[in-house]
C-alpha positions in Angstrom: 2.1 -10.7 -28.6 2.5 -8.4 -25.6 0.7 -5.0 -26.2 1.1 -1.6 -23.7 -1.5 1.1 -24.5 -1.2 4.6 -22.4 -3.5 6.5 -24.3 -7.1 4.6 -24.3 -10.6 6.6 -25.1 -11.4 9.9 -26.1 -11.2 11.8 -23.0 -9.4 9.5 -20.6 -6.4 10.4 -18.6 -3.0 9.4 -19.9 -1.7 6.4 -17.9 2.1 6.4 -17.0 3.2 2.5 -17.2 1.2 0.6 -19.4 4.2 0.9 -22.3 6.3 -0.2 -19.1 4.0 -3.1 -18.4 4.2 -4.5 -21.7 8.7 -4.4 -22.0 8.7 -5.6 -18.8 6.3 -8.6 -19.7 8.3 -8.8 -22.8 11.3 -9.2 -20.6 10.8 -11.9 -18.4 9.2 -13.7 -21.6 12.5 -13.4 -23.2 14.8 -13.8 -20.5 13.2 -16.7 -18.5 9.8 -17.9 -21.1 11.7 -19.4 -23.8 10.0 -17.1 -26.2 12.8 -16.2 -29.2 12.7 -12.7 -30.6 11.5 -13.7 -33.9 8.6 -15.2 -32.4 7.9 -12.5 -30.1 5.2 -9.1 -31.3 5.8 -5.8 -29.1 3.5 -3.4 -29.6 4.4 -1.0 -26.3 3.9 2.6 -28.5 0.5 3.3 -27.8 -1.0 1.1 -31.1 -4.7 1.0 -32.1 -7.2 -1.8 -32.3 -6.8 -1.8 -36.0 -2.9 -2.4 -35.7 -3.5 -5.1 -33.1 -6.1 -7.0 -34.7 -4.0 -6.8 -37.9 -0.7 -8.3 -35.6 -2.7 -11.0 -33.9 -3.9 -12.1 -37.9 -0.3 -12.4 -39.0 0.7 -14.4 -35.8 -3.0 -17.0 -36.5 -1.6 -17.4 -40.3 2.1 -18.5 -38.3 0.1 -20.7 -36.2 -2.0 -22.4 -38.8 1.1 -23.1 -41.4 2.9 -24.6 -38.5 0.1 -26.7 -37.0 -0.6 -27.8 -41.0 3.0 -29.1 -41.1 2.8 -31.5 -37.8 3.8 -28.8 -35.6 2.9 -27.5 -31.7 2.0 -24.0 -31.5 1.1 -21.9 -28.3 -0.8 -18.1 -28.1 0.6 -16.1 -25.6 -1.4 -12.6 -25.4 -0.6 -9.7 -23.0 -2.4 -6.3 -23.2 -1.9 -3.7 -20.4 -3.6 -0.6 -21.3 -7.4 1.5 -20.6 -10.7 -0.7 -21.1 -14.3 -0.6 -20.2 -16.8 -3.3 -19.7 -17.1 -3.7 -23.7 -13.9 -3.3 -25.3 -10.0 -2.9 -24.6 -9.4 1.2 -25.3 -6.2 1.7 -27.6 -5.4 5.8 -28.8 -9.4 6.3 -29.1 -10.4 2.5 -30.6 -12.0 -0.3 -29.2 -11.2 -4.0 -29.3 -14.5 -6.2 -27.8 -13.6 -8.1 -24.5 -15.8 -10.6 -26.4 -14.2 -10.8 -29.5 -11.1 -11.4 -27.3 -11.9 -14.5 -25.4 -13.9 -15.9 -28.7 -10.1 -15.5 -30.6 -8.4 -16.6 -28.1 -11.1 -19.6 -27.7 -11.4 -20.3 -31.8 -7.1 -20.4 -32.5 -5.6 -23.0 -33.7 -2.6 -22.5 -31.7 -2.7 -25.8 -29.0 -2.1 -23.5 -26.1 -4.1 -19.9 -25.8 -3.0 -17.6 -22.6 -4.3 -14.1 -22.0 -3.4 -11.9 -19.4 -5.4 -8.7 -19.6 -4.1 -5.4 -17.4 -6.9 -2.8 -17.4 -10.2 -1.7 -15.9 -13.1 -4.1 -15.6 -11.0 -6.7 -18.1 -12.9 -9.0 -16.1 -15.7 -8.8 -18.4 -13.6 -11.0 -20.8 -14.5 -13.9 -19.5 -17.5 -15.9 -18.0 -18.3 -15.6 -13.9 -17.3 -19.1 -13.7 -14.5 -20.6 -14.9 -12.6 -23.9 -16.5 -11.9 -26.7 -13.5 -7.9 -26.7 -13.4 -6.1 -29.9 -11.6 -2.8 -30.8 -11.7 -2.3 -34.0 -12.8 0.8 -33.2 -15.3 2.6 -29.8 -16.1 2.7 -28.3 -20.2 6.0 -26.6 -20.3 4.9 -23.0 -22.3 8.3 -23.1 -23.9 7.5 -23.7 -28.2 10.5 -26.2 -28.4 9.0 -28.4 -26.0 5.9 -30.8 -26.5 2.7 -29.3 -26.4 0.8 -32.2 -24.8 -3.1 -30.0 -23.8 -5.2 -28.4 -25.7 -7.2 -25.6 -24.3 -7.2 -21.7 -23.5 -6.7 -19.6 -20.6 -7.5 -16.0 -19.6 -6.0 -14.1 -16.8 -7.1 -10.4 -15.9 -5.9 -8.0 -13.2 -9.7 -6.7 -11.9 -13.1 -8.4 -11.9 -16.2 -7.3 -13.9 -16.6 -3.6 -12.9 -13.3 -3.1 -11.0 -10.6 -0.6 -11.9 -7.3 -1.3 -12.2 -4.5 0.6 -11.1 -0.7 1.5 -11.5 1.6 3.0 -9.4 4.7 5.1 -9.5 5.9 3.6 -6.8 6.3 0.3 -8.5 6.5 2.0 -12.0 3.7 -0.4 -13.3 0.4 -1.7 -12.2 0.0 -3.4 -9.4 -1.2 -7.0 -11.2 1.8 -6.9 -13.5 4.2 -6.2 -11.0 2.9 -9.4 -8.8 2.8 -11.1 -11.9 6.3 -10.5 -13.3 7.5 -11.2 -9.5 6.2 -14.6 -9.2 7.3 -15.5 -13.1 10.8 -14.9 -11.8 10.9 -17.3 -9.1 8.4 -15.4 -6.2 5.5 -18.1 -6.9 7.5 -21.0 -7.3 5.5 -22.7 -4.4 7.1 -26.2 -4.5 10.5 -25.2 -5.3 10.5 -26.8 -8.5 12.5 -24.9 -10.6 9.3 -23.5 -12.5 6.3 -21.3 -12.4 3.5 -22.5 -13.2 0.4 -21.0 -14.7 -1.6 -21.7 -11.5 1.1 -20.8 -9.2 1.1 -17.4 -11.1 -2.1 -17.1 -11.2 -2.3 -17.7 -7.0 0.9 -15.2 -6.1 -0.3 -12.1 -8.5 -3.9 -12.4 -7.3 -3.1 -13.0 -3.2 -0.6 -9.9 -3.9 -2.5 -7.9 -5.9 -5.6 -7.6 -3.4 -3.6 -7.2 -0.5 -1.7 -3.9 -2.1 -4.7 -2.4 -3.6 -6.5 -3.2 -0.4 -3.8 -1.0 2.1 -3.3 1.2 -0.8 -6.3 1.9 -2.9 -9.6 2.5 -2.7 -10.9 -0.6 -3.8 -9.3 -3.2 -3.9 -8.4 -5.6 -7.0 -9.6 -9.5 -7.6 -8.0 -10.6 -10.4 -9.5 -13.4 -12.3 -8.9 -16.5 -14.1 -10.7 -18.4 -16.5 -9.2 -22.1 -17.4 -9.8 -24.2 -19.9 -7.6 -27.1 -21.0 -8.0 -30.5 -21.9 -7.1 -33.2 -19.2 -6.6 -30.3 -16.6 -2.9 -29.8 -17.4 -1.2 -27.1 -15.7 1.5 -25.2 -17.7 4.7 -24.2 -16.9 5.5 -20.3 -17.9 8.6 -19.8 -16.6 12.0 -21.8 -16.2 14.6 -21.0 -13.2 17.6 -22.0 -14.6 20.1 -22.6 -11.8 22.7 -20.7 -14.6 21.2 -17.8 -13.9 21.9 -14.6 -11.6 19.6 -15.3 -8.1 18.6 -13.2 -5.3 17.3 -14.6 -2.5 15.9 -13.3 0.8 15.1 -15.0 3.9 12.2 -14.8 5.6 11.9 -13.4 9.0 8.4 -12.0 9.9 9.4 -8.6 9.4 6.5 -6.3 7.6 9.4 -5.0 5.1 9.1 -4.8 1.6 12.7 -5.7 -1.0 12.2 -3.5 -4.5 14.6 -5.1 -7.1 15.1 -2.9 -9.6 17.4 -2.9 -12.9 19.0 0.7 -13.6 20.4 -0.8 -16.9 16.6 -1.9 -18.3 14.5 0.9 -16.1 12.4 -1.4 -14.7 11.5 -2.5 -11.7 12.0 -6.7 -12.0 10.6 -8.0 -8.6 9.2 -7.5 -5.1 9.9 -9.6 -2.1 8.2 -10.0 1.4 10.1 -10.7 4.5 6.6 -11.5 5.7 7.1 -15.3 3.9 7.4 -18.5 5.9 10.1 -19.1 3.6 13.5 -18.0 1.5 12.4 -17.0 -1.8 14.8 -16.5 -4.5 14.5 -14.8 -8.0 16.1 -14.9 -11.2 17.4 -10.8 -12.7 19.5 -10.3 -15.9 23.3 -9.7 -15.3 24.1 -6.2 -14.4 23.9 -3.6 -11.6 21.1 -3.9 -9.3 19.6 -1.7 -7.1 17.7 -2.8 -4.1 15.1 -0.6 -1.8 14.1 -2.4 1.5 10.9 -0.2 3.0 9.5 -0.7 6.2 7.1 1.3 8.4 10.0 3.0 10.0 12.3 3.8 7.0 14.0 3.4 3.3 16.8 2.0 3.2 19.0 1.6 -0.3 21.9 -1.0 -2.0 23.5 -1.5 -4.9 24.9 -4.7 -5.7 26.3 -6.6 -9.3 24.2 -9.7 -10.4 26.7 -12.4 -11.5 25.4 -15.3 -14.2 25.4 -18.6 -12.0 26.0 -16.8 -8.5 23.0 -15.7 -5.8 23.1 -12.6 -4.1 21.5 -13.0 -0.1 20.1 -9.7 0.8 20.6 -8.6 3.8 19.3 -5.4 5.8 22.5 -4.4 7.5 24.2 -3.8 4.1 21.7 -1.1 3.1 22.3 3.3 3.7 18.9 4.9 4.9 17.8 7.5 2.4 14.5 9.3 1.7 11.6 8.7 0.4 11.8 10.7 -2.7 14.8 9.1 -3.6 13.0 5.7 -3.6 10.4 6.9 -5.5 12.8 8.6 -8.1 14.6 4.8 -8.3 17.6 6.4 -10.3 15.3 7.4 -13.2 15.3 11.0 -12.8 19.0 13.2 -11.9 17.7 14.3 -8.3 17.0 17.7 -9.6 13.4 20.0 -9.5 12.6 22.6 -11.9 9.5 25.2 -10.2 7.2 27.8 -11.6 5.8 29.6 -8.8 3.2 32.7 -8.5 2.1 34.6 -5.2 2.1 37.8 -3.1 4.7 39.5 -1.5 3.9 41.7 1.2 5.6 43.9 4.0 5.0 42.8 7.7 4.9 46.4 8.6 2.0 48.5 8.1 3.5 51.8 7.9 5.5 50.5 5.1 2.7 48.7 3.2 1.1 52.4 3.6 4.4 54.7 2.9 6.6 52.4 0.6 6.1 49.4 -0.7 2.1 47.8 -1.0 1.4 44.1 -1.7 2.6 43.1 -5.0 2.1 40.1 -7.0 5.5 37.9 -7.0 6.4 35.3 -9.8 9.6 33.2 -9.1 11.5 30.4 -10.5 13.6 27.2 -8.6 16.0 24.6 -9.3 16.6 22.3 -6.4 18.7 19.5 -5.9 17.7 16.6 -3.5 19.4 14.7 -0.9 22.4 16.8 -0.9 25.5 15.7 -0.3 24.1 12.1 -0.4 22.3 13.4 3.0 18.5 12.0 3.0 16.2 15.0 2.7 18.6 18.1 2.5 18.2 19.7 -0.3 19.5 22.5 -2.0 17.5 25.6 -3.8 18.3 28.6 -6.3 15.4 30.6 -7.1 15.1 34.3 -8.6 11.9 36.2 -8.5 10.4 39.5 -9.7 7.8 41.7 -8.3 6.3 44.7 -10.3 3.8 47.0 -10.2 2.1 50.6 -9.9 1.1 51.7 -6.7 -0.5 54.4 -4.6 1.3 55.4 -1.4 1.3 58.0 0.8 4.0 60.6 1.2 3.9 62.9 3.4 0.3 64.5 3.6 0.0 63.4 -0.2 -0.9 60.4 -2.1 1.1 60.2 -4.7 1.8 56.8 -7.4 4.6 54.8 -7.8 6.4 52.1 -10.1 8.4 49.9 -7.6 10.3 46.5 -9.3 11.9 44.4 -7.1 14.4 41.2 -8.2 15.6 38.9 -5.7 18.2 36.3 -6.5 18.0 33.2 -3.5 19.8 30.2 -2.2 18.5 28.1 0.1 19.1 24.6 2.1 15.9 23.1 3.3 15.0 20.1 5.4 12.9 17.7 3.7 10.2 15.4 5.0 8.7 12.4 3.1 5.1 11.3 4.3 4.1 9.1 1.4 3.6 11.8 -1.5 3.6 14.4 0.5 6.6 16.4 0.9 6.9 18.9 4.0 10.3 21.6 4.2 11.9 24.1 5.9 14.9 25.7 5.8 17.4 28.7 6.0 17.7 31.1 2.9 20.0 34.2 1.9 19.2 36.4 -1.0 20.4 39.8 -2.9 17.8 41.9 -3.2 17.5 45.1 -6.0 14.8 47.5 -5.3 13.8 50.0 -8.0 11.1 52.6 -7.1 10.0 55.6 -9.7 7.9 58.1 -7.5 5.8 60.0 -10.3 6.0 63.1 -8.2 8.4 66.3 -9.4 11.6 67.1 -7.2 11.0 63.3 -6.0 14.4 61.5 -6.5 14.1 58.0 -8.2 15.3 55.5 -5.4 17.9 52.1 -5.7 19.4 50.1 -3.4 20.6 46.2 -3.1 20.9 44.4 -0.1 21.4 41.3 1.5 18.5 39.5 3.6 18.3 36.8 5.7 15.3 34.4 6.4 13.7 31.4 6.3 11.5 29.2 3.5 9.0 26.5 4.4 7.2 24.4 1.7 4.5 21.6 0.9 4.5 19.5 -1.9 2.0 16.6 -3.2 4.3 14.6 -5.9 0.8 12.9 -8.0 2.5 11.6 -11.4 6.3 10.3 -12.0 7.2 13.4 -13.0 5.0 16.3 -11.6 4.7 17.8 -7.9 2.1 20.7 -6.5 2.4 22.5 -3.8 2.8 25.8 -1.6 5.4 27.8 -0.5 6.5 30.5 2.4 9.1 32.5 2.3 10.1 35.6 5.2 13.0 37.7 5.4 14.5 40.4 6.5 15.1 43.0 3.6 17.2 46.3 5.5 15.8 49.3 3.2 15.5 52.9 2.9 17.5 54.8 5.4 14.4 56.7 6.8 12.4 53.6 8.1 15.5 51.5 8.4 14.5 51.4 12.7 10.8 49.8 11.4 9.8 46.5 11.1 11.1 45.1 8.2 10.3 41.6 7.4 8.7 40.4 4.0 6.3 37.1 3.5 6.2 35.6 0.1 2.9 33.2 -0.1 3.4 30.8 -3.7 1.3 28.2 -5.5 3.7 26.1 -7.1 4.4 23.6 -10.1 6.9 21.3 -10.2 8.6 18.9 -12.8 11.3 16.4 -11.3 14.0 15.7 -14.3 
């Protein structure tokens, strides 16, 4: 039963991956666990504890009517999702941690494994655990002899740790390492297999080294092992009939992203850092691969063949930018904004005569990497500015209505530091001015014109989906033939709100 729960406790922030966890556990359990569909329980749409204590009841009454008729049974639990030191949170229910480990202890199924993904999912099990050796190996696999007995619980933080995801990796960081290794990452001894201690060993060494350089705190998964004679127990099989990537180790502090348009998922990360090749198992298909170093991105698309092995290979990659890698082909490349601001004229004596500061309210599309260039983008944009004003003419003050529409394109420069996104850039636009002087034998005034100018920008990308940020724009607007000699330039200052499709 592999469960994914974004929404957890009344009050809690929405997570982004822990439905994404759960397929992608569901996956590899699939595609490389020996686990058949029938026999498999995805819960991924954010269920309740009520739902999942009702699934893992049906799944016990499976297990007992097989064990009563001579048969082998293994528990396989996965639960990504919100939890505090108490209970697993599930769309505003709890499950106990507790109640957990004393299921998973109390089955009759031979074989009980339980990885937990969430916040302080340590608490599930005691502060020391089983002794494991590793005298034989259990395959996992339900059409193969069950020879242990016993129970094991895996979770990604200890006892008062938080766990975390990342966009990056479009998961959390223990799943990801996890996944990894059960396709081939942590086979240590080159078996063929994963096992569940060389899991275990890849996801946790992995795990507290990214949340370490990349978090706050960092993670220590746990483990807590139980089984009967010390068995350990094979979770994965690495068919040689399978479609491979390997990578060869060269010292290099590069990252390899392996990621699977066709499922949305990212299936692996590899480490040139390794003493050794490492090769993975992926499904069939299109894959793409990001290779990121300190210096750069770099990006490939290759087709995974049943039965051949791909060698990655840095020379066969095309630099592009850091948004790009982050987007991972899941989103088209385009931004919508909503942005809100001040406009004012550089000039004081037109602020004073013509035109005051008014409140401006524009919206973008942009389209990144342009022209498959890393960090050139383009930008349409159209704003309005409207308001009542007091403004001298002449000797008098008198009020005025002035509207101004302004219809933009621009082609800005883009920098990626991490999530922060720095631009600049040329932009032309048409401007329409409209001014009503509420003064007799005073002339309503229109003109349109072109102006030239510049836009700069800053941008903090914080979910998959959603950017904030500020934005500058100045031009030159020629206007009204009596001032036309005075300094004409315009700044537009904007908060901004983004949403990358």
């Amino acid at each position: 039963m592999v469960v994914g729960a974004n929404v957890g406790g009344f009050g809690q922030i929405r997570l982004q991956h822990a439905g994404a966890d759960a397929r992608k556990m569901a996956h590899v359990l699939r595609e490389l666990g020996g686990v058949s569909e029938d026999d498999l329980v995805l819960l991924a749409d954010d269920p309740n504890a009520y739902e999942v204590r009702a699934a893992l009841k049906r799944l016990e009454r499976r297990i007992r009517q097989h064990r009563s008729e001579g048969g082998d049974a293994a528990l396989f639990l996965y639960y990504s999702g919100h939890a505090n030191e108490a209970e697993l949170e599930m769309t505003e229910t709890g499950f106990d941690l507790q109640l957990l480990r004393k299921w998973m202890r109390r089955s009759k199924a031979n074989l009980r494994l339980a990885v937990v993904d969430a916040c302080h999912s340590g608490a599930a099990i005691r502060d020391k655990g089983g002794v494991r050796t590793r005298k034989k190996r259990i395959a996992f696999q339900l059409d193969e002899a069950l020879g242990a007995e016993g129970y094991a619980i895996l979770t990604s933080s200890a006892r008062g740790e938080e766990s975390q995801e990342s966009d990056e990796i479009r998961g959390s960081f223990f799943t990801h390492h996890l996944v990894s290794g059960l396709r081939g990452a942590a086979d240590e001894d080159e078996s063929g297999s994963v096992t569940l201690g060389e899991a275990y060993r890849y996801a946790y060494a992995r795990t507290l080294e990214h949340t370490a350089s990349k978090a706050p705190i960092a993670q220590h998964p746990t483990v807590d092992i139980a089984f009967q004679g010390g068995s350990d127990v094979i979770l994965t099989q690495l068919s040689k009939h399978r479609a491979r990537v390997r990578l060869a180790a060269s010292g290099d502090d590069a990252r390899w992203i392996l990621y699977s348009p066709r499922a949305g998922q990212v299936l692996a990360e590899l480490d040139e850092r390794r003493t050794r090749d490492v090769s993975v198992v992926v499904p069939a298909g299109p894959i793409d691969v990001y290779r990121r170093s300190k210096e750069r991105v770099s990006r490939g698309t290759f087709e995974a063949v049943v039965g051949s092995e791909v060698v990655l290979k840095a020379d066969t990659l095309e630099e592009v930018s850091l948004s790009s890698y982050l987007r991972k082909g899941q989103d088209a490349g385009i931004t919508l904004s909503a942005l809100i601001g001040v406009q004012t004229f550089g000039s004081e004596d037109v602020r004073a005569e013509l035109v005051g500061p008014m409140p401006y309210f524009s919206l973008a599309v942009g389209f990144t990497d342009l022209d498959r260039i890393p960090g050139l983008d383009l930008r349409f944009d159209i704003g309005v500015a409207s308001m009542g004003q007091r403004v001298s003419l002449g000797t008098e003050s008198v009020r005025q209505t002035l509207t101004q529409l302004q219809v933009g394109v621009a082609v800005p420069y883009r920098f990626d530091i991490d999530r922060l996104s720095l631009s600049v850039g040329p932009r032309v636009a048409y401007v329409w001015l409209h001014r009503d002087i509420d003064t007799p034998n005073v002339a309503t005034q229109n003109m349109s014109t072109i102006s030239v100018g510049g836009v700069v920008g800053a941008y903090w990308k914080f979910g998959q989906r959603f950017s904030i940020g500020m934005t500058g724009q100045i031009s030159y607007i020629p206007m009204f033939n009596d001032v036309v000699e005075r300094n004409q330039w315009v700044v537009e200052t904007q908060a901004a709100a983004v949403y990358h499709f």
